[in-house]
NUZA-125690 format. One record per residue (C-alpha): residue number from 0; x, y, z. Coordinates in steps of 0.05 Angstrom, whole numbers. Layout:
REM NUZA-125690
(NUM (X Y Z))
...
//
This chain:
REM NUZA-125690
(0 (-498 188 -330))
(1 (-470 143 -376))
(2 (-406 99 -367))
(3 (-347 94 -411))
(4 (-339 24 -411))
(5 (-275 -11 -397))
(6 (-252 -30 -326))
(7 (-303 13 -287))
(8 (-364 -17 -326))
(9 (-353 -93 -290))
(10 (-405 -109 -239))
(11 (-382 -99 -169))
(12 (-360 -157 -126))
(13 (-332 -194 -206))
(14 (-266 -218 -188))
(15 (-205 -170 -203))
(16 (-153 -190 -252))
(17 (-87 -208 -234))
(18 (-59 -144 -267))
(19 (-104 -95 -225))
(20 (-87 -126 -170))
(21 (-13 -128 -172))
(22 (-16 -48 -196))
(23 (-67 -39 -125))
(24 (-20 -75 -79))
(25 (33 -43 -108))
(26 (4 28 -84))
(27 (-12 1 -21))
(28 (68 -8 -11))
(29 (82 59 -43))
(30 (31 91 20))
(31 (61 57 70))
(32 (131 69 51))
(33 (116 138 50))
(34 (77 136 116))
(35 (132 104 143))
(36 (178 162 122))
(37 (126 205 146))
(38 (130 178 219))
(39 (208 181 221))
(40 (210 248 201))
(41 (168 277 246))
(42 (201 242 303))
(43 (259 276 275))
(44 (228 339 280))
(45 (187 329 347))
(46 (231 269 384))
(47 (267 263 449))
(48 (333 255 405))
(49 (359 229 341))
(50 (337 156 308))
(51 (385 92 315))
(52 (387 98 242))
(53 (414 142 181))
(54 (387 162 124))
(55 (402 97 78))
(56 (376 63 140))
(57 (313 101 127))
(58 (300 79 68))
(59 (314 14 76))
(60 (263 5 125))
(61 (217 49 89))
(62 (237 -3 32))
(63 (213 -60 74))
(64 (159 -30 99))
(65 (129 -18 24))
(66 (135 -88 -1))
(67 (109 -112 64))
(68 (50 -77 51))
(69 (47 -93 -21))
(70 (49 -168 4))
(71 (-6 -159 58))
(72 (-50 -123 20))
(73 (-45 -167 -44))
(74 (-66 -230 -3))
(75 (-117 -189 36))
(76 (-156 -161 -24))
(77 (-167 -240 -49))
(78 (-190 -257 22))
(79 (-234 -201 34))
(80 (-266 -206 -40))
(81 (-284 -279 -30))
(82 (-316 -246 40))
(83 (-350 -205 2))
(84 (-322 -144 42))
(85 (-301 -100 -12))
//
């Protein structure tokens, strides 16, 4: 099977560049902002009652929760690389 060269030809464990990196983390937030919304709305569906919060509220949080997770998992990748744990 031959490989096409580019990104997917470096040898595993070779340190990632700063752009993949930044466009990894920045998936991680966009998963767990949508998990997030995920949760809510099936406590919506299936809660006792309605949330403290409306919709702008929402997304706020779900706002916070995504660059949160960007942030984590951007300084976890370097840690867990150096680890060798990838």
């Amino acid at each position: 099977m031959a490989d096409g060269g580019g990104e997917s030809a470096r040898a595993r464990g070779a340190p990632a560049t700063p752009r993949a990196r930044v466009r990894s983390a920045a998936l991680w937030g966009v998963v767990g902002g949508f998990a997030f919304l995920v949760l809510a709305q099936g406590y919506r569906l299936l809660g006792p009652g309605p949330l403290p919060v409306g919709l702008w509220g929402l997304a706020l949080v779900a706002l916070g929760v995504g660059v949160a997770s960007a942030g984590l998992s951007y300084l976890a990748e370097a840690r867990l690389r150096a680890k060798r744990r990838t």
